[in-house]
C-alpha positions, -999 to +999 in steps of 0.1 A: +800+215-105+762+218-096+737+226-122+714+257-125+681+253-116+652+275-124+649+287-088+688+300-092+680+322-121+649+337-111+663+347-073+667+383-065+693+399-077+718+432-077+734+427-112+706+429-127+694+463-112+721+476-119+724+467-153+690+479-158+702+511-148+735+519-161+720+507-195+698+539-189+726+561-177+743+551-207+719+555-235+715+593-218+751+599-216+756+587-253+733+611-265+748+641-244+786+631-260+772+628-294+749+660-295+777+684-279+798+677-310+776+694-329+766+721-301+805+731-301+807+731-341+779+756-337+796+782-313+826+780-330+808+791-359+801+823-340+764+833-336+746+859-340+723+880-316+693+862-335+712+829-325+724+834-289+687+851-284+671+820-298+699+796-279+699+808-244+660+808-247+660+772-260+684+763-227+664+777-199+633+760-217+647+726-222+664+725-186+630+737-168+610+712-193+634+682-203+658+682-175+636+695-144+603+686-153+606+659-176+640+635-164+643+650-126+604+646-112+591+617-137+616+594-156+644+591-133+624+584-100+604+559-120+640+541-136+654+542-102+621+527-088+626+498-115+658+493-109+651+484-076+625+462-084+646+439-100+671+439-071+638+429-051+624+407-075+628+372-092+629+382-129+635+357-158+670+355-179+651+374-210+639+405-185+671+404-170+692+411-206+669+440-211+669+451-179+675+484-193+644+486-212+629+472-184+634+501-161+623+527-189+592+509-194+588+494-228+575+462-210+559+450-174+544+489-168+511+502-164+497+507-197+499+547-194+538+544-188+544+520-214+525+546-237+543+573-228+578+546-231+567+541-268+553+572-279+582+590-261+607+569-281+587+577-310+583+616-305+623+616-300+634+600-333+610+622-347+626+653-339+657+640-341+650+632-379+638+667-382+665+690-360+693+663-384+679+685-414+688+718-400+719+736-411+745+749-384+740+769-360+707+762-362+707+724-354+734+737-328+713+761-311+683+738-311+707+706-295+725+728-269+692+728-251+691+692-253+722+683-240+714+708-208+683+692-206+701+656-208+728+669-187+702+678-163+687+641-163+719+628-163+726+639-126+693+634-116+695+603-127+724+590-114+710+608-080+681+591-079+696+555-088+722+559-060+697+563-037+678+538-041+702+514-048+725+521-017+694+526+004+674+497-006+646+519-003+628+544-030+597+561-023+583+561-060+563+531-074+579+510-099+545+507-115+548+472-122+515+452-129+507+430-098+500+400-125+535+403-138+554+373-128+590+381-140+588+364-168 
């Protein structure tokens, strides 16, 4: 049995891309599962005109904003793009077990897309804290348009990984510092 060198765990490689971006997939899918619970508990509350008014517009605004807009032209060309960069690239064992935080951009970005990572991350928990406090239908009405949104980024997602993980090829930076070394 040969030992490991350091060479041998820095080497390119697939596993870890995809890794990196299934753990993405599946933190996105999570929250669509968990959120549709309470969307369904909502409807079969029956709503309202006031509610279905207020839910349909919350939909077509969080699939233009969340889904189109926010997941289909920024976050999932820039995952996929990361993702593939650590197919490319020699990465160390640490970057390599967060692989998925890797390709959102917590660490190794360009200062504005860590930013944007964190305070992104931040935003979310915040609203999550606050939409938790509503009372049905209301939290329902406000999370239906998250889970399209999510749903939306899901696909997108998933698209945008597949391409650029079968192709080898992704036109998007992975806005990864040149002085990052993997490590």
């Amino acid at each position: 049995m040969s030992r490991l060198t350091r060479a041998d765990w820095s080497a390119p490689h697939p596993v870890t891309a995809i890794w990196g971006a299934t753990g993405v997939i599946g933190i996105v899918l999570y929250a669509v599962v968990r959120l549709a619970d309470v969307v369904f508990a909502a409807l079969s509350m029956g709503l309202d005109v006031v509610q279905w008014s207020a839910l349909v517009c919350n939909v077509v605004f969080m699939a233009w904003s969340e889904g189109y807009r926010g997941f289909q032209l920024k976050f999932a060309p820039r995952v996929a793009a990361r993702a593939l960069y650590l197919w490319r690239t020699p990465v160390s064992v640490a970057t390599r077990l967060v692989a998925p935080l890797f390709c959102i951009g917590y660490f190794a970005a360009h200062r504005r897309i860590r930013i944007i990572a964190w305070a992104g991350t931040a935003g979310i928990v915040g609203l999550v804290l606050i939409v938790h406090r509503l009372d049905q239908p209301w939290r329902g009405v406000i999370d239906a348009g998250v889970v399209v949104g999510l749903s939306w980024g899901l696909v997108s997602l998933c698209a945008a990984v597949t391409v650029a993980l079968r192709t080898l090829e992704y036109p998007v930076s992975p806005q990864v510092p040149a002085r990052y070394n993997g490590d």
